[in-house]
C-alpha positions in Angstrom: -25.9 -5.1 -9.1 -23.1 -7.2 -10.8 -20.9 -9.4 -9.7 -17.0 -9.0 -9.9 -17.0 -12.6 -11.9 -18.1 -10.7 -14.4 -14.8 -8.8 -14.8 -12.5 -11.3 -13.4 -10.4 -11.9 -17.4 -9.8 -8.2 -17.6 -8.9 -8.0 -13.7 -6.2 -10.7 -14.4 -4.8 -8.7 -17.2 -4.0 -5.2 -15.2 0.0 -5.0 -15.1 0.0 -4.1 -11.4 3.7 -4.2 -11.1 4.8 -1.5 -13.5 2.2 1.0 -12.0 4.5 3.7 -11.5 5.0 7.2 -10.3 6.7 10.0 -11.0 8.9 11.7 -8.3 10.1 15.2 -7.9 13.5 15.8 -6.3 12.5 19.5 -5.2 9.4 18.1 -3.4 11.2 15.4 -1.1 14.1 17.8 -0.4 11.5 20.2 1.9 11.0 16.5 3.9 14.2 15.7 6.4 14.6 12.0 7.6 17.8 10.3 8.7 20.4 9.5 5.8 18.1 11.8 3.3 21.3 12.7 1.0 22.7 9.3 0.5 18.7 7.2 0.0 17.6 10.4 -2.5 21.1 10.1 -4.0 20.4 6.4 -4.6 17.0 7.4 -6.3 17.2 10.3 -8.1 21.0 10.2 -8.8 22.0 13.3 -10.9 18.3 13.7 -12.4 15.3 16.0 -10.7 13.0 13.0 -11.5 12.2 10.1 -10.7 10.0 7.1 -12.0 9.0 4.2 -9.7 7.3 1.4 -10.1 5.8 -1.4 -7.7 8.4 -3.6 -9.9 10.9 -1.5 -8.6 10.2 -1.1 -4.9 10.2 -4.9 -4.5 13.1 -5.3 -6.3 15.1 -2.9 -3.8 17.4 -5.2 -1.5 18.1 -2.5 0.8 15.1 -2.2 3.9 15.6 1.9 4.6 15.9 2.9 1.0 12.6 0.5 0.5 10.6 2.4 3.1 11.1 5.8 1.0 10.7 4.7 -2.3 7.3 3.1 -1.1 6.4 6.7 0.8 7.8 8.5 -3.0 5.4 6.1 -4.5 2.7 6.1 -2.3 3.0 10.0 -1.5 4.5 11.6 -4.8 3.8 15.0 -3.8 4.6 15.0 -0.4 1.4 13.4 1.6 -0.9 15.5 3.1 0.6 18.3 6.1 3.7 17.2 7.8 2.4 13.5 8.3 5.5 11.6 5.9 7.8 13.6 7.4 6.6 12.8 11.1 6.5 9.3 10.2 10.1 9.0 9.3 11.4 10.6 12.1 10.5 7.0 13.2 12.7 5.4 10.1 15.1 3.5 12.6 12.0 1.7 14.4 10.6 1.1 11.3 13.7 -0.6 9.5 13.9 -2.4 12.3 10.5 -3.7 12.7 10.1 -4.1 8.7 13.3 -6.0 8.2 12.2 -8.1 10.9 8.4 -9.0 9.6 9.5 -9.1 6.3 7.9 -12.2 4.1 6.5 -13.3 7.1 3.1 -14.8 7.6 2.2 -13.6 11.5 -0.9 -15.1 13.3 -3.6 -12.5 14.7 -2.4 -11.4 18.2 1.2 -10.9 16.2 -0.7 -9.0 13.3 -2.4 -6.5 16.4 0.8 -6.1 17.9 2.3 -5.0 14.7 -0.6 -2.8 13.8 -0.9 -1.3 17.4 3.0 -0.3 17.4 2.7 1.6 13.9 -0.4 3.6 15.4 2.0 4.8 18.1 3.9 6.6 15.2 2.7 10.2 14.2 1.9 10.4 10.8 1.6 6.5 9.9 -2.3 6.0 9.1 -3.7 3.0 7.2 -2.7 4.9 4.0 0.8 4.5 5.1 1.2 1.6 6.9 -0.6 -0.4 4.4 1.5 0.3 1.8 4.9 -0.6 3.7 3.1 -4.1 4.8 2.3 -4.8 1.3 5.9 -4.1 -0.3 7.5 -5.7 2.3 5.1 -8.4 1.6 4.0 -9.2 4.9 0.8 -11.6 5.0 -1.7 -12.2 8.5 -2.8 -15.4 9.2 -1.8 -16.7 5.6 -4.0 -13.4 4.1 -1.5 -11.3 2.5 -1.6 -7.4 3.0 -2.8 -5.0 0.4 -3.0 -1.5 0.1 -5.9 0.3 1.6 -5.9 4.0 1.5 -8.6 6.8 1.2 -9.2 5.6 -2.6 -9.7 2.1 -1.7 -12.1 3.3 1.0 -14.1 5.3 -1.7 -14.4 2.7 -4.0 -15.4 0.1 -1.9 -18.3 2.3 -0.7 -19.4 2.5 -4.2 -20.6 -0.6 -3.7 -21.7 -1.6 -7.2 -20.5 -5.4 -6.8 -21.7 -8.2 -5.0 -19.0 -9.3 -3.2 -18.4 -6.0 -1.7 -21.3 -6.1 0.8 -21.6 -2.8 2.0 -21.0 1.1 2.1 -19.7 2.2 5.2 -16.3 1.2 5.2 -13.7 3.1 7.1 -9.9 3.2 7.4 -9.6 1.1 10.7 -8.0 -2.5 12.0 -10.9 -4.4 11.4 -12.2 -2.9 8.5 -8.6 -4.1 7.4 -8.4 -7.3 8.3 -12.4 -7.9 6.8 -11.1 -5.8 3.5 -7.3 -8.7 3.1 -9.7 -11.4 4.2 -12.4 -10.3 1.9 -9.8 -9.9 -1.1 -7.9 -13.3 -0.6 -11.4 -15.3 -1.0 -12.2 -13.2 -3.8 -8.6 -13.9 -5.4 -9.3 -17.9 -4.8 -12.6 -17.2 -6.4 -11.7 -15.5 -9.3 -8.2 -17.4 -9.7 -6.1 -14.0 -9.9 -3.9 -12.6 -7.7 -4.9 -10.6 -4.4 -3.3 -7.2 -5.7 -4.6 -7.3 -8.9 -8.4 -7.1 -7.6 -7.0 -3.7 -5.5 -5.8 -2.6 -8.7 -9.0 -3.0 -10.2 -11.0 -1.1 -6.6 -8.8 1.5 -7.9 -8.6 2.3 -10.9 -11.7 1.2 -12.8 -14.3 0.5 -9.5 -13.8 4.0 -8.3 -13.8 5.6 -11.8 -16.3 3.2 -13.5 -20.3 3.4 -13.3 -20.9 -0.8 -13.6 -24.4 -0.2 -11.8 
């Protein structure tokens, strides 16, 4: 088995922020949320497409139009069922509670508070909610938040590094926390940031053979 030292020069290389996707207008308008016409009008403008990047969604200054490019980003084609557009039938709470917890650091009964409020949302998984904590850049107990949905899940059960320990890893709280904890002393380890190692998990750990 390797070890992720191995890899760490071509880990610190991955451009993580232009990682982009692409965005139909036809898809989102079957999705309703409060102040859809003037957010999607602010994205798309008079085009059918649209291109995002992580660049971009940190970039945006305003909190609601942040929390749908992140779900366009995250969920492209729509997510799975009805569950994005369940979740933002719940945009005002989560403006609310994002603005608030935005570039904070919280301490541990703070970070299960937050966590236990978004599983009272239908629709807002780990998938989801990971992805808002990590563009609003939102760290817990100084570990900062990093995206960890079904693909991250995958690849970390590949297990073909080291570090990663072992193979039944599920999308839950504490397999959270281990996986931002876990990341953050690989990031001090390697000497690159923290979202460039969940680039790597992936794109090249899931679709790699390294065994």
């Amino acid at each position: 088995m390797e070890s992720i030292q191995k890899f760490a020069k071509l880990i610190n290389e991955i451009p993580v922020e232009y990682q982009s996707a692409i965005v139909k207008r036809d898809v989102w308008q079957r999705i309703s949320y409060i102040g859809k016409k003037n957010i999607e009008g602010s994205i798309f403008r008079k085009s059918q497409i649209a291109e995002i990047s992580r660049k971009d969604i940190f970039k945006e200054p305003y909190t609601r139009i942040k929390i749908v490019k992140i779900l366009m980003w995250g969920f492209p084609n729509g997510g799975r069922s009805n569950n994005i557009e369940s979740a933002l039938k719940d945009i005002d709470f989560l403006e609310k509670m994002l603005y608030k917890i935005q570039d904070k650091d919280l301490p541990q009964q703070e970070a299960e508070n937050i966590l236990s409020q978004f599983a009272k949302i239908k629709g807002l998984g780990p998938s989801t909610w990971s992805k808002l904590l990590y563009f609003f850049n939102v760290s817990f107990e100084s570990r900062k938040c990093q995206i960890f949905d079904l693909k991250i899940v995958d690849s970390l059960n590949k297990n073909q590094f080291l570090e990663f320990g072992r193979t039944n890893w599920k999308q839950n709280k504490n397999d959270y926390f281990e996986y931002i904890h876990l990341l953050d002393s690989l990031s001090q380890k390697l000497n690159v940031p923290t979202e460039k190692i969940e680039a790597f998990l992936f794109h090249y750990n899931l679709n790699y053979k390294f065994l």
